[in-house]
N, CA, C and O atoms as CSV, one atom per row, in Angstrom:
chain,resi,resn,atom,element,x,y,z
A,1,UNK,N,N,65.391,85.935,115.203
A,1,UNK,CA,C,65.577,87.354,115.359
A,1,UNK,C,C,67.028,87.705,115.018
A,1,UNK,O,O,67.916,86.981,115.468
A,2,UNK,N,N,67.289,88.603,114.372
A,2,UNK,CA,C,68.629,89.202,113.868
A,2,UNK,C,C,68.858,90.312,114.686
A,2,UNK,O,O,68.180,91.292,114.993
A,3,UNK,N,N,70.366,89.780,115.056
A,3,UNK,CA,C,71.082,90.382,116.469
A,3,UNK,C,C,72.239,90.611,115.505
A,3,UNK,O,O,72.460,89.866,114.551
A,4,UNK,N,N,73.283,92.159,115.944
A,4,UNK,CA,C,74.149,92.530,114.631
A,4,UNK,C,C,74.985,92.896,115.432
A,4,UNK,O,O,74.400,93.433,116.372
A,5,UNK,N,N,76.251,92.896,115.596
A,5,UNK,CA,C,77.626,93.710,116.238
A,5,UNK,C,C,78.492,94.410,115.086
A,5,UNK,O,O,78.985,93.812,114.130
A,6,UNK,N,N,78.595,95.859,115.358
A,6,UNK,CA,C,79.438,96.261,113.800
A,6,UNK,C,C,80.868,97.183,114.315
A,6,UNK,O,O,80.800,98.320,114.781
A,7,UNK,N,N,81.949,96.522,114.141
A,7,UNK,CA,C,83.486,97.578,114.285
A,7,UNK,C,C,83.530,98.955,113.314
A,7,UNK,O,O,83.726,98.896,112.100
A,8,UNK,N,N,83.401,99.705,113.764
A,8,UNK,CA,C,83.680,100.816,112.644
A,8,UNK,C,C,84.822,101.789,112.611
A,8,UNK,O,O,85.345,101.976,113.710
A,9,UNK,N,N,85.305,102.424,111.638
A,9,UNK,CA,C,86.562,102.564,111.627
A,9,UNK,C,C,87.349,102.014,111.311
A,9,UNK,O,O,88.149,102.581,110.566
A,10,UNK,N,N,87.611,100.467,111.718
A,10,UNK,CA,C,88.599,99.384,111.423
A,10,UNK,C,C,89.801,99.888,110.456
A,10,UNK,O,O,89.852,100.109,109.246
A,11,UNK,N,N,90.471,99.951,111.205
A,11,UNK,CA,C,92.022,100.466,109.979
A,11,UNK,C,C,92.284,99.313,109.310
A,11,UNK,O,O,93.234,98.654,109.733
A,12,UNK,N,N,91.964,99.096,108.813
A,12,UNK,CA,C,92.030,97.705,107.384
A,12,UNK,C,C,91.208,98.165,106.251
A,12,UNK,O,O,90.224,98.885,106.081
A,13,UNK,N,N,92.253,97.245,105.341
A,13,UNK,CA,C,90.876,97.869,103.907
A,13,UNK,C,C,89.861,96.667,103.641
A,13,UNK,O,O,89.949,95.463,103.882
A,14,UNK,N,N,88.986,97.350,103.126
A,14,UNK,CA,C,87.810,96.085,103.290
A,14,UNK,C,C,87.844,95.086,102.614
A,14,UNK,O,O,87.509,93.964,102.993
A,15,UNK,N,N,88.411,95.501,101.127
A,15,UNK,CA,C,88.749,94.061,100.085
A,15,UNK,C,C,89.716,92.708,101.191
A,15,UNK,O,O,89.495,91.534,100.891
A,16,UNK,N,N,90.629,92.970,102.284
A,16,UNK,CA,C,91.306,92.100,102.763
A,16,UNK,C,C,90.183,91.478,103.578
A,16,UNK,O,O,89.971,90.267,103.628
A,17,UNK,N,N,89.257,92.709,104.416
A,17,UNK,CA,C,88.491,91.561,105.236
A,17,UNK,C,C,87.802,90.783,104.494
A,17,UNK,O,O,87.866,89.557,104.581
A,18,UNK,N,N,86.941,91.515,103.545
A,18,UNK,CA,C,85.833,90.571,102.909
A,18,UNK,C,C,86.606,89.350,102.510
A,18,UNK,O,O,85.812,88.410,102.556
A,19,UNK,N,N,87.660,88.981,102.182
A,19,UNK,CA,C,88.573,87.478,102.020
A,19,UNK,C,C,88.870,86.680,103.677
A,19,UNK,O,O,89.620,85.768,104.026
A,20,UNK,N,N,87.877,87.542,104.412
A,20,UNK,CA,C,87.952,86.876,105.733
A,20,UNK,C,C,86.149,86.163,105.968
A,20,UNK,O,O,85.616,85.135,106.385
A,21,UNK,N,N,85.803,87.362,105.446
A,21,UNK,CA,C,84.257,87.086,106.063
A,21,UNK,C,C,84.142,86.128,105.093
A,21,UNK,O,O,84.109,85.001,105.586
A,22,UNK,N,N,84.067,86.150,103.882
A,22,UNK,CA,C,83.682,85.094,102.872
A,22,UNK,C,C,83.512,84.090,103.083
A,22,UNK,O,O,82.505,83.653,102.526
A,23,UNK,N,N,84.314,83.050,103.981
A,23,UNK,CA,C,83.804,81.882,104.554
A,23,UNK,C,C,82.910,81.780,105.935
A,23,UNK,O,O,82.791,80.742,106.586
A,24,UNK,N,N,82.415,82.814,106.202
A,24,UNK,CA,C,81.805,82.741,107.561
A,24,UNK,C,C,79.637,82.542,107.467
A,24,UNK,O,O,78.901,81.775,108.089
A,25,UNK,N,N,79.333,83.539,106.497
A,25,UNK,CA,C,77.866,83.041,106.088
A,25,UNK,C,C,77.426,81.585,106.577
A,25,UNK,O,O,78.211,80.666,106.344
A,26,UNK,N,N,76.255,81.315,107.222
A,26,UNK,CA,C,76.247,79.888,107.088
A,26,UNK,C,C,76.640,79.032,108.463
A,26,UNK,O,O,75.960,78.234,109.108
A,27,UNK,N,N,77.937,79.484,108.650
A,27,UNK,CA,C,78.283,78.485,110.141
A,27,UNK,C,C,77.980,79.078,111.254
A,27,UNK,O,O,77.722,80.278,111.343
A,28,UNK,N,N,77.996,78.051,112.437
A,28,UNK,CA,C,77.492,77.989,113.734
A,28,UNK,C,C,78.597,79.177,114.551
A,28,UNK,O,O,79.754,79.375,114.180
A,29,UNK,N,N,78.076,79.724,115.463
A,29,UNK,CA,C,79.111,80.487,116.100
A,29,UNK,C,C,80.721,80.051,116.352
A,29,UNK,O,O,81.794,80.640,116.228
A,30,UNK,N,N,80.395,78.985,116.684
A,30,UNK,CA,C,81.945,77.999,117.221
A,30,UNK,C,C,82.567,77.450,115.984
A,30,UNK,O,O,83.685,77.015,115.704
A,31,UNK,N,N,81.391,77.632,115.309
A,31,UNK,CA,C,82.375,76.764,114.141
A,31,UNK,C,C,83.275,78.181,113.168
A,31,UNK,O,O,84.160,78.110,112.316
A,32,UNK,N,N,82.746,79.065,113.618
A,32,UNK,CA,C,83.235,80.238,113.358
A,32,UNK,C,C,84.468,80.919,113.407
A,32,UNK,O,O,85.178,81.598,112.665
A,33,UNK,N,N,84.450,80.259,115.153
A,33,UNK,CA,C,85.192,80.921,115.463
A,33,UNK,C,C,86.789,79.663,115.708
A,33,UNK,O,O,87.972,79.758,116.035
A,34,UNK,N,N,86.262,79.083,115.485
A,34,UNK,CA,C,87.288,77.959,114.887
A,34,UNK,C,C,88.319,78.396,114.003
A,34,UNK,O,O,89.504,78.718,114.091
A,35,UNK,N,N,87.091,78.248,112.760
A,35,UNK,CA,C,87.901,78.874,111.754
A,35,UNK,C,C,88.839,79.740,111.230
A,35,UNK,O,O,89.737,79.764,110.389
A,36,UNK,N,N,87.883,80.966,112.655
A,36,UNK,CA,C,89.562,82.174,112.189
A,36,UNK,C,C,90.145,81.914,113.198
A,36,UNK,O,O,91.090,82.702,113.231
A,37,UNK,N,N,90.181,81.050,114.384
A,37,UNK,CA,C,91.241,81.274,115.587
A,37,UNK,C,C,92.755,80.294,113.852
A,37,UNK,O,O,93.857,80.635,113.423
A,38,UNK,N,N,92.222,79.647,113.677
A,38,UNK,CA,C,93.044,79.321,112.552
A,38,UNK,C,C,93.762,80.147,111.255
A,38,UNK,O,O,94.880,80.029,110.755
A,39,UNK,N,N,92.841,80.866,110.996
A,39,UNK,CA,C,93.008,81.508,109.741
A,39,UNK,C,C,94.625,82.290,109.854
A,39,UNK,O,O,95.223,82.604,110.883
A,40,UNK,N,N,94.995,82.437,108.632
A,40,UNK,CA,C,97.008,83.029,108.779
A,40,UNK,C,C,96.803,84.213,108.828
A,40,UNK,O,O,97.715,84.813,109.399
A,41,UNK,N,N,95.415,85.277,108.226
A,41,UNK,CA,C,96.022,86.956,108.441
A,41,UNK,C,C,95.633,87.098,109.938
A,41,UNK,O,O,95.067,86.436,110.809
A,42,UNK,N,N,96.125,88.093,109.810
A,42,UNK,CA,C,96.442,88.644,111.165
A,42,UNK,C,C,94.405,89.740,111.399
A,42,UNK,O,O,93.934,90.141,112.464
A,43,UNK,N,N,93.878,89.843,110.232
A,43,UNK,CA,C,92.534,90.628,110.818
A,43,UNK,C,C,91.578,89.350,111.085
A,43,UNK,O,O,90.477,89.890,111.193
A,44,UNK,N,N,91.382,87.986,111.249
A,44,UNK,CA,C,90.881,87.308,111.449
A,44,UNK,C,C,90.935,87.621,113.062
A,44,UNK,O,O,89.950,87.121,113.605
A,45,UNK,N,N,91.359,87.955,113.515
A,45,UNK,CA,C,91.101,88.143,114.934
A,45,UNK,C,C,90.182,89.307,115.586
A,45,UNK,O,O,89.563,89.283,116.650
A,46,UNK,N,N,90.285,90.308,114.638
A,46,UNK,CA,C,88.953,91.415,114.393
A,46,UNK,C,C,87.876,91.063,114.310
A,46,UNK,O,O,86.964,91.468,115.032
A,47,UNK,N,N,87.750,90.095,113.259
A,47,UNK,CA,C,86.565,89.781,113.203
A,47,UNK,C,C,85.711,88.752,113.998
A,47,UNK,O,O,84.484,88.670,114.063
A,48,UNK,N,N,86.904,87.801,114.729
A,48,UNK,CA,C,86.620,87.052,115.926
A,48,UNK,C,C,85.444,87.834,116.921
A,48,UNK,O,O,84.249,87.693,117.182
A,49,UNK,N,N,86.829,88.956,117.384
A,49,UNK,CA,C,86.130,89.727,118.207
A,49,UNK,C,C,84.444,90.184,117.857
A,49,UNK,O,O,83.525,90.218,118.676
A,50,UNK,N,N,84.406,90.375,117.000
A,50,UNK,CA,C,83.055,91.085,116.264
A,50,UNK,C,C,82.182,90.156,116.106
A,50,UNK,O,O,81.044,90.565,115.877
A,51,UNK,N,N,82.350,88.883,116.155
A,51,UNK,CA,C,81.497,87.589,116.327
A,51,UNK,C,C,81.092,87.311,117.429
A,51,UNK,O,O,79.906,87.062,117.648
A,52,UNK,N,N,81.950,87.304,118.267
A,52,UNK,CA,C,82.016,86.948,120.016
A,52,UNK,C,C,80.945,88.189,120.321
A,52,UNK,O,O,79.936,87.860,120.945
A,53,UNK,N,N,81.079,89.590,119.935
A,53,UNK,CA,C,79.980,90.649,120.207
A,53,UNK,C,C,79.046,90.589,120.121
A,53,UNK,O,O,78.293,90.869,121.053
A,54,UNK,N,N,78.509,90.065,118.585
A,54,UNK,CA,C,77.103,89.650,118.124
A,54,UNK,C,C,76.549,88.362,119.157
A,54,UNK,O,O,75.597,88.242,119.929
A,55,UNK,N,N,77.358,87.736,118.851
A,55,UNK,CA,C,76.491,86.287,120.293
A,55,UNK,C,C,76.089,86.721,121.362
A,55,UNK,O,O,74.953,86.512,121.788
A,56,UNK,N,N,77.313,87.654,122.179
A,56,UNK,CA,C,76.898,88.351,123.283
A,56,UNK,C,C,75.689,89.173,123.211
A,56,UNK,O,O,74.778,88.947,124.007
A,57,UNK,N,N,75.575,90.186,122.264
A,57,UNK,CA,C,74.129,90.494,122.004
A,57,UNK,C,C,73.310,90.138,122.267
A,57,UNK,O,O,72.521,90.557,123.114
A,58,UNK,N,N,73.242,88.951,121.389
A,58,UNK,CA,C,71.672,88.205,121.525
A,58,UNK,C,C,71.729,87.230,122.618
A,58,UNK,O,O,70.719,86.552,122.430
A,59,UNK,N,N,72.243,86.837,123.502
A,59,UNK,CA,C,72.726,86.441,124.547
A,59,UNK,C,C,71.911,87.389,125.658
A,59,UNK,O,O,70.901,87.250,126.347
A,60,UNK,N,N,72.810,88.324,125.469
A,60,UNK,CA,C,72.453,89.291,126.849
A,60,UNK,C,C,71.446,89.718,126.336
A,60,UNK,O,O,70.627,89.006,126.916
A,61,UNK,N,N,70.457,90.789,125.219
A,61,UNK,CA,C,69.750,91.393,124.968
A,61,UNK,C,C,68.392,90.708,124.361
A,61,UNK,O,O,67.360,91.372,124.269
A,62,UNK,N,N,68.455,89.389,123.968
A,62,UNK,CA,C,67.392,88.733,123.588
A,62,UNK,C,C,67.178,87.306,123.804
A,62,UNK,O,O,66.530,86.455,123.195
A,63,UNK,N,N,68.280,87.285,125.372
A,63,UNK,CA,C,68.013,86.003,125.909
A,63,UNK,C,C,67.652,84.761,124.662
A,63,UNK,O,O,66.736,83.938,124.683
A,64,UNK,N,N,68.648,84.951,123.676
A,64,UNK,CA,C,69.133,83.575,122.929
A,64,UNK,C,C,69.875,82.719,123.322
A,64,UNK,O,O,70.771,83.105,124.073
A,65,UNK,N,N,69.818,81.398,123.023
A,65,UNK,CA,C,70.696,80.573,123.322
A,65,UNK,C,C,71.851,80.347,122.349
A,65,UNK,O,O,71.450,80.191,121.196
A,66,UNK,N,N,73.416,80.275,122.527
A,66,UNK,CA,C,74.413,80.371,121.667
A,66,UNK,C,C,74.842,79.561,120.609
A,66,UNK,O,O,75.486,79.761,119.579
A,67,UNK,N,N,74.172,78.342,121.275
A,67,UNK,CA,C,74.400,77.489,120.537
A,67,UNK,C,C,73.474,76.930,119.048
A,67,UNK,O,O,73.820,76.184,118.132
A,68,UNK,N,N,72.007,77.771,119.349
A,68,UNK,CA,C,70.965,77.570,118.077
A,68,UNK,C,C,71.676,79.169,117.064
A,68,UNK,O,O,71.066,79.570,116.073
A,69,UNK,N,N,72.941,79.842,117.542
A,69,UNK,CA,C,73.249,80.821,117.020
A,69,UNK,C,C,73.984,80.567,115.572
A,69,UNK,O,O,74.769,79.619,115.561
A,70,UNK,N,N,73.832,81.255,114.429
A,70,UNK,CA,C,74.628,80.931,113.380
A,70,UNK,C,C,74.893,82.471,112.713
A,70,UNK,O,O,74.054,83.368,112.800
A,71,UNK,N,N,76.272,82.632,111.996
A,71,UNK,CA,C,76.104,83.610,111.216
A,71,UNK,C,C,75.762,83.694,109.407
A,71,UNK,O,O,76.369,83.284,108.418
A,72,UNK,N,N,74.552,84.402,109.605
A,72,UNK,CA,C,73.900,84.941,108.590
A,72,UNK,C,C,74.049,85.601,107.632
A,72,UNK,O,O,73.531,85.366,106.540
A,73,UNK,N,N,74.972,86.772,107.963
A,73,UNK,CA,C,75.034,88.016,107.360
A,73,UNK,C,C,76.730,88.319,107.679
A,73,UNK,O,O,77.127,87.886,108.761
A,74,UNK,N,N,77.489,88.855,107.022
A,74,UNK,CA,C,79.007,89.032,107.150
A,74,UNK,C,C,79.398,90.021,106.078
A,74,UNK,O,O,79.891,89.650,105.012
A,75,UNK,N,N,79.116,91.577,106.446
A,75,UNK,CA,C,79.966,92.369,105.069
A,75,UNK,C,C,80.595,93.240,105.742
A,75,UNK,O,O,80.318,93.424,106.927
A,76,UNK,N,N,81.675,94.019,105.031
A,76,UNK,CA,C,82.516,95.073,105.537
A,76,UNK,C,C,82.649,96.062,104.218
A,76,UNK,O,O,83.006,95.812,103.067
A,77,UNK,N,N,82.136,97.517,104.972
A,77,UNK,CA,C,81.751,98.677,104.093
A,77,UNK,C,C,82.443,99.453,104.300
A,77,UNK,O,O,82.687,99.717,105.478
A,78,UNK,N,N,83.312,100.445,102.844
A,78,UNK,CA,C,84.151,101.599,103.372
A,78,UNK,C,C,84.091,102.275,104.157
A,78,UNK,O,O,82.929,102.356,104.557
A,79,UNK,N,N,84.725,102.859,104.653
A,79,UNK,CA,C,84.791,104.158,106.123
A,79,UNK,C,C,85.241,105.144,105.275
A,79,UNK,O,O,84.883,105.486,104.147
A,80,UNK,N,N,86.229,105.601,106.149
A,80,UNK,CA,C,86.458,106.939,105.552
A,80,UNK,C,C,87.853,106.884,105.351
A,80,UNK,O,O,88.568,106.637,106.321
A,81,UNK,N,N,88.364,107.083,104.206
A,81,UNK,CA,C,89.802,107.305,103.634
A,81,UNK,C,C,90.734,108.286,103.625
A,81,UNK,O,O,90.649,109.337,102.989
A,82,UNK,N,N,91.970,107.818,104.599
A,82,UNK,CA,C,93.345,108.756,104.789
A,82,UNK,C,C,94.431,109.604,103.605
A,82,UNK,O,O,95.558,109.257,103.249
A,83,UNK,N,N,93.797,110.555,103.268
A,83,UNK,CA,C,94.660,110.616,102.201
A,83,UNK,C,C,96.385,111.197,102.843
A,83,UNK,O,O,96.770,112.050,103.643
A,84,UNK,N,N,96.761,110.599,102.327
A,84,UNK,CA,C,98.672,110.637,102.478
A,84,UNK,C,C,99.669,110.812,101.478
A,84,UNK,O,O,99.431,110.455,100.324
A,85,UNK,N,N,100.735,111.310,101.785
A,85,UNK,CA,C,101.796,111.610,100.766
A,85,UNK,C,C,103.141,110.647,100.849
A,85,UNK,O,O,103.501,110.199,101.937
A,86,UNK,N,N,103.581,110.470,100.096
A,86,UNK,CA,C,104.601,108.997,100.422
A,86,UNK,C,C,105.738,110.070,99.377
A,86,UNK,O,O,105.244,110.397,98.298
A,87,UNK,N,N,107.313,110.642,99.697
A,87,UNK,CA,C,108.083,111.444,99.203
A,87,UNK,C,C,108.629,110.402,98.472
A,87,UNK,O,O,108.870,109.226,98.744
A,88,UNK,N,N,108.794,111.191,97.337
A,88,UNK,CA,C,109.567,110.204,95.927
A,88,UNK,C,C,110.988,111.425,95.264
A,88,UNK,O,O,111.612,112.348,95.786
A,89,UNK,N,N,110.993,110.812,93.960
A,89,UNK,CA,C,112.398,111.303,93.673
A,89,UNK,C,C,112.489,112.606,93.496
A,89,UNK,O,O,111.411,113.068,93.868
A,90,UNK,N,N,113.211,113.489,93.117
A,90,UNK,CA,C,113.386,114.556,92.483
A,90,UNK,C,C,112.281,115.976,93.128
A,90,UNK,O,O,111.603,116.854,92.593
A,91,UNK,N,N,112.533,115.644,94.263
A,91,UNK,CA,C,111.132,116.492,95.083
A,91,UNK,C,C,109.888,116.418,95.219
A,91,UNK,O,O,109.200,117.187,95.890
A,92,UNK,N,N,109.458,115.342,94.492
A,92,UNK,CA,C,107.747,115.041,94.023
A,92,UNK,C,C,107.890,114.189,94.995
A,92,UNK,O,O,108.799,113.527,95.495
A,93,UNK,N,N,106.215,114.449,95.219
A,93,UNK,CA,C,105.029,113.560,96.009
A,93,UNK,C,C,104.365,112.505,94.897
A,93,UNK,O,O,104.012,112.637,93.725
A,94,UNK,N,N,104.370,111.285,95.931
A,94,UNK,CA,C,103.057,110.175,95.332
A,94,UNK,C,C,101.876,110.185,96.335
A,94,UNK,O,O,102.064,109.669,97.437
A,95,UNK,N,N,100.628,110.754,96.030
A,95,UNK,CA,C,99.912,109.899,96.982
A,95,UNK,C,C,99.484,108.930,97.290
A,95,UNK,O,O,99.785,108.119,96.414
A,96,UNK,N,N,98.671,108.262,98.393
A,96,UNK,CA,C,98.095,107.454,98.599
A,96,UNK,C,C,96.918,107.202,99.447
A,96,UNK,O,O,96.784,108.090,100.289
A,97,UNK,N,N,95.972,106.231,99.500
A,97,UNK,CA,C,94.672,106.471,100.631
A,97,UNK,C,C,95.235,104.953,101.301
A,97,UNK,O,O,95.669,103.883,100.875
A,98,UNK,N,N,94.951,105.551,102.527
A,98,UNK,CA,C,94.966,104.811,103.894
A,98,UNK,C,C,93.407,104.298,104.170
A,98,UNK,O,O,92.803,105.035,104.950
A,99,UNK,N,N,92.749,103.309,103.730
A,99,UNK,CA,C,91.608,102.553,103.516
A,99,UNK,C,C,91.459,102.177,105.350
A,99,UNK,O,O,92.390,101.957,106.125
A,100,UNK,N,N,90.413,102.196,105.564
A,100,UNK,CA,C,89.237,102.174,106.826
A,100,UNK,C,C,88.178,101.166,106.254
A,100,UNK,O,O,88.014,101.020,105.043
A,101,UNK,N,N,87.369,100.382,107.348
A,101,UNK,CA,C,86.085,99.715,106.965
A,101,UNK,C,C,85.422,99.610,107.674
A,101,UNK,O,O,86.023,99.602,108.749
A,102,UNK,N,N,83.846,99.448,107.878
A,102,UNK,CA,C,82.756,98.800,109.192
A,102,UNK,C,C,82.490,97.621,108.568
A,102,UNK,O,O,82.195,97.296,107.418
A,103,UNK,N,N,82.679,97.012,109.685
A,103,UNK,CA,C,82.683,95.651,109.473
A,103,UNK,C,C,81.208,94.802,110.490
A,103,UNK,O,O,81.223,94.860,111.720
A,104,UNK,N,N,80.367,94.271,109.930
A,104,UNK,CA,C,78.833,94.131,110.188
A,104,UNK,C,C,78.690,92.914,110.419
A,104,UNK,O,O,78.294,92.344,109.402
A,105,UNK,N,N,78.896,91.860,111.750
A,105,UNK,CA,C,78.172,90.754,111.470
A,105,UNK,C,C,76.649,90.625,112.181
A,105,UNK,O,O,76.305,91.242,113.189
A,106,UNK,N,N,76.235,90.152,111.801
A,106,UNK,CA,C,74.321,89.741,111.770
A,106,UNK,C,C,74.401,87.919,111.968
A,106,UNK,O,O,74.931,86.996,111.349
A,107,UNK,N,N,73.450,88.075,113.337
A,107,UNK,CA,C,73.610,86.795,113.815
A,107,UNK,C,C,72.263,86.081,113.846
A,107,UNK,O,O,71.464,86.821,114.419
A,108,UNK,N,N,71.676,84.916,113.452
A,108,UNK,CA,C,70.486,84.435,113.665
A,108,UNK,C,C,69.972,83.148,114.233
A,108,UNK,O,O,70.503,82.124,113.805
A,109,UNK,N,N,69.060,83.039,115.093
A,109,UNK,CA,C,68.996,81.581,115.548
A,109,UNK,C,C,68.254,80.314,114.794
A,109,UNK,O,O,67.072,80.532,114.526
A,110,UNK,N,N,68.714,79.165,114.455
A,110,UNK,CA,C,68.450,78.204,113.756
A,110,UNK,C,C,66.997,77.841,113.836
A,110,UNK,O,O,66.495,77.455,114.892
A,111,UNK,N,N,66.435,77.945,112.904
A,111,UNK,CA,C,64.824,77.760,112.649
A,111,UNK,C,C,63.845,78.507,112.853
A,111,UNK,O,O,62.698,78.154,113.125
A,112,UNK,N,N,64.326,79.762,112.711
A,112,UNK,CA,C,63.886,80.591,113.144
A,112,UNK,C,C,63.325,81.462,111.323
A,112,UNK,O,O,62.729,82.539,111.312
């Protein structure tokens, strides 16, 4: 059964997470969370959190066990974009977008 925890909003842009989730498809919860307690950026800990949610899920809501738990599914989809002005020379404006993401993991139990 597919159990899902999703952050939305996330002030990050999604191209950085998806270079987070990318290795996560596939492994066991712990081995998961291994991985990013390791990982060097600093949103690997977002997505920790958002892992630890999904287990809890199916944990609390579908009386799974954590350990037949693996993640399945791992994407992060635009939100909604900040547009901003950054002051440059000669009186002119540059803009820029301030990038947002939901970030989706989907959790499933082994042999299932």
């Amino acid at each position: 059964m597919e159990v899902s925890a999703t952050s939305r909003f996330a002030s990050v842009s999604p191209s950085k997470v998806r270079l987070v989730l990318a290795h996560l498809p596939g492994r066991s919860i712990q081995e998961a969370l291994n991985l990013l307690q390791f990982m060097p950026t600093p949103h690997a800990r977002l997505v920790a959190k958002i892992v630890k949610s999904a287990a809890a899920n199916a944990e609390n809501n579908y009386s799974l066990d954590q350990d037949t738990l693996y993640v399945k599914r791992a994407v992060a989809n635009d939100a909604r974009r900040l547009k901003r002005f950054r002051p440059a020379a000669r009186g002119r404006v540059h803009p820029y977008q301030r990038r947002s993401s939901h970030i989706t993991i989907v959790v499933d139990e082994r042999g299932s």
